[in-house]
N, C-alpha and C positions, 0 to 999 in steps of 0.2 A: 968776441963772437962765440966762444965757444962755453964761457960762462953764460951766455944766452939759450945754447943749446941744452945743457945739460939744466939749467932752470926751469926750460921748459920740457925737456924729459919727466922730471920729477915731478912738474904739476901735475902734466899727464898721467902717470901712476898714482899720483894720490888721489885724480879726477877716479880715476878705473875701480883704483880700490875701494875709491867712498861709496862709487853707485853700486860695486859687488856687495858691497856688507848693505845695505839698506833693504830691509821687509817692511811690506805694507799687510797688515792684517785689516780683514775687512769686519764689519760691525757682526756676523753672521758666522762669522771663522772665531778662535782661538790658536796661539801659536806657540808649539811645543819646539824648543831646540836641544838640540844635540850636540853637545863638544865632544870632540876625537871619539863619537859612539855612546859618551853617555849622556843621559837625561838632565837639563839642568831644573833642577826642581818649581824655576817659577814660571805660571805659563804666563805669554805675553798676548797684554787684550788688545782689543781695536785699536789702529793706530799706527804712527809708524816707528818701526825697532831698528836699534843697529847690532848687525850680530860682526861674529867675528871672520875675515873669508877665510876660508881653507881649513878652518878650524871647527866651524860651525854650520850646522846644517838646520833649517827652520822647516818643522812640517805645520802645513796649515788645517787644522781639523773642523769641519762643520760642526757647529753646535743648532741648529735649527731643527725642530722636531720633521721628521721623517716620515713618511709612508711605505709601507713597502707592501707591498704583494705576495701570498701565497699561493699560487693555483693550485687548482686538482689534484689537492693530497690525499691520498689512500690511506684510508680508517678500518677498521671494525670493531663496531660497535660489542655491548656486553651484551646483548641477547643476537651474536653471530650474523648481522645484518651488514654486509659491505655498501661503505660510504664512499662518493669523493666531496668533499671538503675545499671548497675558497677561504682564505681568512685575509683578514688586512692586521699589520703590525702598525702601531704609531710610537715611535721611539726617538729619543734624543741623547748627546753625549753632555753627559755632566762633569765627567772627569777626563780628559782630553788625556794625559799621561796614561791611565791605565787602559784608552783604547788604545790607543798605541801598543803599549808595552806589555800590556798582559794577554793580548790575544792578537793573531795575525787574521790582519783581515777581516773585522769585525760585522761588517754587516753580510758576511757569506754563513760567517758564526752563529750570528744571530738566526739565520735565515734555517740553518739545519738545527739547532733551537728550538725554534718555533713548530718545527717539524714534529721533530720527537715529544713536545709537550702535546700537540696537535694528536698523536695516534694514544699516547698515554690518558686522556681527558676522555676521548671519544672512546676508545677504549672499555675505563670503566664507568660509562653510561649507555642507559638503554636506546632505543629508538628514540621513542617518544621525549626524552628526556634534552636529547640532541636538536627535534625538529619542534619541539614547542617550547623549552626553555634554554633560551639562547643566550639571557642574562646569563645566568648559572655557569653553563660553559661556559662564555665570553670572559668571566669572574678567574672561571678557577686557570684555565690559558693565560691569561693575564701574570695572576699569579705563579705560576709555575715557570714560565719565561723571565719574570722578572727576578725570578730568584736565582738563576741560573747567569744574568748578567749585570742587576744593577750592582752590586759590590764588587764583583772581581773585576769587572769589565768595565765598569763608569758607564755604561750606557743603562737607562730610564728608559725600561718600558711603560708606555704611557697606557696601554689599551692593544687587546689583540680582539678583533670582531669577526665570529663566522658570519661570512654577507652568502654564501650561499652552500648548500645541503643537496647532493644529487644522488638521486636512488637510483637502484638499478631499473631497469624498465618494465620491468614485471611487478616490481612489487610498485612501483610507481603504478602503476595499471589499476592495482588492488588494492590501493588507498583511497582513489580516487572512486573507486565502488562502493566504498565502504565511508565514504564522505557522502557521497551521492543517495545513500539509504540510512546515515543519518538525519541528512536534511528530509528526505520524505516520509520519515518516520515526527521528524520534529514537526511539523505540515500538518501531518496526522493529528498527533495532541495537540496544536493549539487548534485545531476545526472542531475537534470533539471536545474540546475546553468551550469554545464558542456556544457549540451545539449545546452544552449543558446550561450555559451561564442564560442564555435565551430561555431554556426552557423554565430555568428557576424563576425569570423575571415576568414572563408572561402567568405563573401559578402565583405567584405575588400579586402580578396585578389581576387576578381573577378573586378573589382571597377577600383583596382589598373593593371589590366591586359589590361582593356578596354580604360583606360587614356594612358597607353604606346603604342597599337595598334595607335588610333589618332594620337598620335605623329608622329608616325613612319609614317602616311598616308602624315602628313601635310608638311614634311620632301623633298617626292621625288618630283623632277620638272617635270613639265607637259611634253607632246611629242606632241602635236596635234596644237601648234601655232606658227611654226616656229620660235621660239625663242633660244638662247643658253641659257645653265643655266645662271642664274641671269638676265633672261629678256633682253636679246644683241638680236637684229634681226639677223636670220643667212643669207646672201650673198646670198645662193642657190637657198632662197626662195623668194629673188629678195623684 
């Protein structure tokens, strides 16, 4: 009996221990473990892992590209225009150990990041350069973020996009005037583009009305020098 008990003791702790050491990584995760605090160099893919209990700790890292959000970040611009600024970040982890390990916390990292590249771009660009070439900036934020994390951090920024440009209310006022007397100035010249190109077509076809009359003059034979048509003396008139 008690060879029974103690048999079944020990199933039981090998049952305990086997389901503690068992990680399941999911197709979207990679998994980095930890023996007694350090890194072991291979990450473990989709699937399921046995680590070691008490010894080993599995952290599971998403590797699926990301969106994140920047709201109403404060800029100012190079000709001294204060902006606020939306951007969206699209980023993913490529190297699972170095987010972990070389930065705590990486997508708050990223997030003040984004920031600081965010006032440094807008920074040294004008107005105009902000609210009509958004490629450009979207280019160089892109760049300047990712050089900041994809090497040391393993995280790949994919794309940083300003989705929106908020001016202050005044000068938003006065854009909009000066948008407003663009178009009626544009208005303008194509009427008087109008007005001319009519009046060129109408002396064209005057032009051409007055060339056909001539013709038509030079056309009929005279009647007054006894002639037939084509110049024959006519008999009659002796």
């Amino acid at each position: 009996m008690e060879a029974v008990v103690v048999g079944l003791t020990v199933a039981v702790l090998v049952t305990v221990q086997l389901v503690a050491s068992v990680r399941v990584v999911q197709q979207h995760q990679r998994g980095v473990v930890f023996r007694f605090g350090r890194v072991r160099a291979r990450v473990r893919q989709p699937g399921l892992h046995l680590i070691v209990p008490v010894a080993d700790r599995m952290v599971r890292v998403n590797v699926q590209t990301v969106v994140t959000q920047v709201l109403a970040q404060s800029a100012i611009t190079r000709d001294n225009v204060p902006l606020t600024v939306d951007v969206v970040v699209r980023h993913r982890v490529v190297d699972p150990v170095k987010a972990l390990v070389h930065v705590r916390d990486y997508p708050s990292a990223l997030l003040q990041v984004t920031q600081t590249a965010l006032r440094s771009v807008v920074g040294g660009a004008e107005l105009d350069t902000v609210i009509g070439g958004r490629e450009r900036v979207n280019a160089a934020l892109s760049a300047a973020v990712d050089a900041s994390t994809g090497h040391p951090w393993g995280v790949l920024v994919e794309r940083v996009e300003v989705r929106d440009v908020i001016l202050p209310e005044s000068l938003a006022r006065s854009l909009c005037r000066q948008a407003e007397a663009e178009r009626e100035r544009r208005a303008r010249v194509t009427a008087a583009d109008g007005e001319a190109q009519a009046s060129r077509r109408i002396a064209d076809a005057s032009a051409a009305v007055t060339r056909t009359a001539g013709e038509t003059i030079r056309l009929v034979p005279g009647r007054g020098d006894g002639r037939r048509p084509g110049g024959v003396p006519d008999p009659a008139t002796g």
